[in-house]
C-alpha positions in Angstrom: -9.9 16.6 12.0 -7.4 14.9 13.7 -7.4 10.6 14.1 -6.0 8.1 16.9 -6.0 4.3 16.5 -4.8 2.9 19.6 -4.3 -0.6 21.1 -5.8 -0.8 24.6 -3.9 -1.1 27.8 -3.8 -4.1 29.4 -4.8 -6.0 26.1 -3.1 -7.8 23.1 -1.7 -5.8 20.4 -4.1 -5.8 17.9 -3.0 -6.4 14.2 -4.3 -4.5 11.1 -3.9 -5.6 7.8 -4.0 -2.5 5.5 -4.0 -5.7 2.3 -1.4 -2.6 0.2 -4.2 -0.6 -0.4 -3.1 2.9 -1.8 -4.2 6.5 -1.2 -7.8 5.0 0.8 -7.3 8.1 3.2 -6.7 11.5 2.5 -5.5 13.6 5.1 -6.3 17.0 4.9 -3.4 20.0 4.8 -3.9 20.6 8.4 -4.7 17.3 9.9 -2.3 14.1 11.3 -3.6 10.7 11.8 -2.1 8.3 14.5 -1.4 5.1 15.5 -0.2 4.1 18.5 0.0 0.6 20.2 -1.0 -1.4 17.5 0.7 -3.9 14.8 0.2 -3.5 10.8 0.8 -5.6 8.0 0.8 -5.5 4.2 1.2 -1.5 4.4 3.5 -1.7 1.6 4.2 -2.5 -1.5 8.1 -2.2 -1.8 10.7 -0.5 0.6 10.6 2.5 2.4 8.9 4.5 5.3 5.9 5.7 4.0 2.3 3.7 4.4 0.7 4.1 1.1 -2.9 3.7 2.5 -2.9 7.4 3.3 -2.1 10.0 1.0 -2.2 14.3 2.1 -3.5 16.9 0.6 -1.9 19.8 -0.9 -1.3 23.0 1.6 0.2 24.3 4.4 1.3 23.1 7.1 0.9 19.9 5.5 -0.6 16.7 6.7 1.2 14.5 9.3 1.2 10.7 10.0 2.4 9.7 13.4 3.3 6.3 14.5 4.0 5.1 18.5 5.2 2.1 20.2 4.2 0.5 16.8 5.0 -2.7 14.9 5.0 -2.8 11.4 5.4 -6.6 9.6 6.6 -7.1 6.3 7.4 -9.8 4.1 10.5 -8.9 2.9 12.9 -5.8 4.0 16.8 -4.7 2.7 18.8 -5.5 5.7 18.9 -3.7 8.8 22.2 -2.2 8.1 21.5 -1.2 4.7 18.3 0.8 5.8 20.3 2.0 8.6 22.9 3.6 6.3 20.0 4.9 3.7 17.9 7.0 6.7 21.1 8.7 7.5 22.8 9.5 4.0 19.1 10.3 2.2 16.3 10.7 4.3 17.1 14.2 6.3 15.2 15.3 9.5 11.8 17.4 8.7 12.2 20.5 10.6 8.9 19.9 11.6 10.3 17.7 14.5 13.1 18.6 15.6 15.4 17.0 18.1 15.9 19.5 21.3 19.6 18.9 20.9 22.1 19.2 17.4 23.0 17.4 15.6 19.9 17.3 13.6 19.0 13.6 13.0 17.2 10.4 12.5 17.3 8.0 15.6 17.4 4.6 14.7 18.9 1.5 16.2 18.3 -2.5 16.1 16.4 -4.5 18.2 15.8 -8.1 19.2 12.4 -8.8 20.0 9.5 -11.1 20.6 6.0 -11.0 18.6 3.2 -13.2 18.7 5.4 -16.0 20.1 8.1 -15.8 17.3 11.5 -14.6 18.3 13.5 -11.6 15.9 16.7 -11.1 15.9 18.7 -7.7 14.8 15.4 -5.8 13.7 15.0 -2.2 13.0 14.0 -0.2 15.4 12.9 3.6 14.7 13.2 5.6 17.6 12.9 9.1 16.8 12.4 9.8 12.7 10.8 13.1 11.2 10.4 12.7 7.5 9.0 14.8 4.6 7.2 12.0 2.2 7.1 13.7 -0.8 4.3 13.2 -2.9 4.5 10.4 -5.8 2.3 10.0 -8.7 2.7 6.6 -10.6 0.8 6.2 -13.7 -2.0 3.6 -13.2 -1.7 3.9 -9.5 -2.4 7.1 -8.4 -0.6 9.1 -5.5 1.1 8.5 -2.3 2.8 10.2 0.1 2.5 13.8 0.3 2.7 14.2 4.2 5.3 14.1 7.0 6.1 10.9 9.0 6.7 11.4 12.5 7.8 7.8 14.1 9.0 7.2 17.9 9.6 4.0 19.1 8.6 1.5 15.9 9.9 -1.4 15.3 10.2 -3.5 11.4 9.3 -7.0 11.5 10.5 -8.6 8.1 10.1 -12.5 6.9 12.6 -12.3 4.7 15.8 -10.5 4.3 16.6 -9.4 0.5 20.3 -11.0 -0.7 22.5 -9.6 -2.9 21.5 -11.4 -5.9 18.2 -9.4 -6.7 19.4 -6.4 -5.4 22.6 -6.8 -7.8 19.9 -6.8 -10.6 16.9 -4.6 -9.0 16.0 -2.2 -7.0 15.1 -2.7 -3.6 11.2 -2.1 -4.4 11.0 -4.5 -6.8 12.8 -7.2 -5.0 10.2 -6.7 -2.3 7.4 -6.7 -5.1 9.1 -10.0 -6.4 8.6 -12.0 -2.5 5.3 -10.5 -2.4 3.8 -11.6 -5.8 5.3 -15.0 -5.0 3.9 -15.7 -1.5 0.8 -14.5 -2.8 0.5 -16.9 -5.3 1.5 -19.7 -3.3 -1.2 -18.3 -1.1 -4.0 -18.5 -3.9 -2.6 -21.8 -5.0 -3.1 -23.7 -1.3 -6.1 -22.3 -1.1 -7.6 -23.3 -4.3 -6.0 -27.0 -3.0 -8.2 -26.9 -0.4 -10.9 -25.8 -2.0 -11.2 -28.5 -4.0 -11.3 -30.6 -1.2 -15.1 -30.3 0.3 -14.3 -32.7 3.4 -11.3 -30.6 4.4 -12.1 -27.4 7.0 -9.6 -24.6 5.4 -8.2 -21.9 8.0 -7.4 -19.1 5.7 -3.9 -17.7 6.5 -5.4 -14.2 5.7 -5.7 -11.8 8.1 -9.6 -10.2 8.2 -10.1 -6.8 9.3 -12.5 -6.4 12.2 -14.7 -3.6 12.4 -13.1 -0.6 13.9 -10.0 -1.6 12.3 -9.0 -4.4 14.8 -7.7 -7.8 13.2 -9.1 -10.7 15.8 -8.0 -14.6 14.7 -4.7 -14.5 13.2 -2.3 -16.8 14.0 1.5 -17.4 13.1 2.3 -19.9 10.3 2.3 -23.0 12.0 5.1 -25.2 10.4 8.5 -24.1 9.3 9.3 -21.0 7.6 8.6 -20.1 4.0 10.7 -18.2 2.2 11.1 -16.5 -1.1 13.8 -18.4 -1.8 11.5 -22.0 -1.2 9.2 -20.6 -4.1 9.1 -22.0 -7.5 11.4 -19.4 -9.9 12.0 -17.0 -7.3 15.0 -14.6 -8.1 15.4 -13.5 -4.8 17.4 -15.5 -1.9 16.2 -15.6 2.4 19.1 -14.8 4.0 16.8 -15.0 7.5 13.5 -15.7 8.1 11.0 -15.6 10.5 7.3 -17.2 9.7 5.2 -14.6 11.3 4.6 -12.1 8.8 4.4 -14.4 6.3 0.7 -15.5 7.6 -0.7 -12.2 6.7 -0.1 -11.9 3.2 
């Protein structure tokens, strides 16, 4: 069975907030799942492509996950160019999507763009990427991946942009793990601030999933930007920042 989540015309982009849950779909060997016209957050634990909510099942042809005119917000990302240069020296074209014309390759460029109200500058922006996820097993965790990606038109969104420093000393995924862990924290720590506070009316900064898979009431951070690098002990530096995806931890 085949599945399409779609924004409708006419109508704000809805956001979902997939909260990094892992493997919570399985697609089947022959089916593909879509999402087209919508914005996601927290789909991710680390860097990379993939979306680890879904997972596919063994078989041919394999299962297939298709993203359109989509936005995808993240905390924290490698740079633009970095990811740029990564897609074209590691991540070859499935020939499941070809291109109609050689050379045989991934389509991406950047972007600046507005979301919500908060300007981006010099964003990634996927225009035509056909990927083989390969299936991951990670003790504790479970599997991901296992099913092709084919992206047109998707745009990354990132809070923070990883410096040098932790990526001298770690690997991309764990410098994103390491901004994510910390603004959860802080999040858990304002809200316990409030908390404590009867007379005070909190506005949690998470994002709640409506039913149907629609996110209705979020709104960006409201003052300033945080950044990993404003955190208490963090290892890893902002080299920009923008405060929207920050609000959806």
């Amino acid at each position: 069975r085949n599945v399409t989540i779609t924004g409708r015309a006419g109508q704000p982009m809805p956001l979902w907030n997939l909260r990094f849950q892992r493997a919570s779909v399985e697609l089947c060997a022959s089916c593909s799942f879509t999402l087209d016209s919508i914005a996601i957050a927290n789909e991710r634990r680390g860097n990379g492509a993939a979306v680890d909510l879904f997972v596919g099942a063994q078989g041919a042809p394999g299962a297939v996950l298709v993203t359109a005119n989509l936005v995808r917000l993240r905390p924290a990302c490698t740079s633009t160019a970095s990811t740029q240069e990564l897609i074209s020296k590691a991540q070859r074209r499935s020939s499941r999507f070809p291109l109609a014309q050689e050379p045989q390759r991934q389509l991406v460029g950047e972007v600046n763009t507005t979301f919500r109200g908060v300007a981006y500058t010099n964003m990634l922006l996927v225009e035509d990427f056909a990927y083989d996820v390969p299936l991951v097993f990670q003790e504790a965790l479970g599997s991901v991946g296992g099913y092709t990606m084919f992206v047109r038109n998707t745009v990354r969104l990132c809070a923070n942009i990883l410096s040098g420093d932790c990526l001298r000393e770690k690997s991309p995924d764990a410098c994103v793990n390491d901004v994510i862990d910390q603004l959860l924290a802080q999040e858990a720590q304002q809200a316990g601030q409030a908390s404590s506070n009867l007379s005070r009316v909190v506005v949690p900064a998470v994002v709640a999933v409506a039913a149907g898979g629609h996110t209705r009431g979020w709104q960006p951070a409201a003052a300033g930007c945080t950044t990993a690098s404003q955190l208490p002990g963090s290892p890893v530096a902002c080299a920009s920042c923008h405060p929207a995806p920050a609000a959806v931890l």
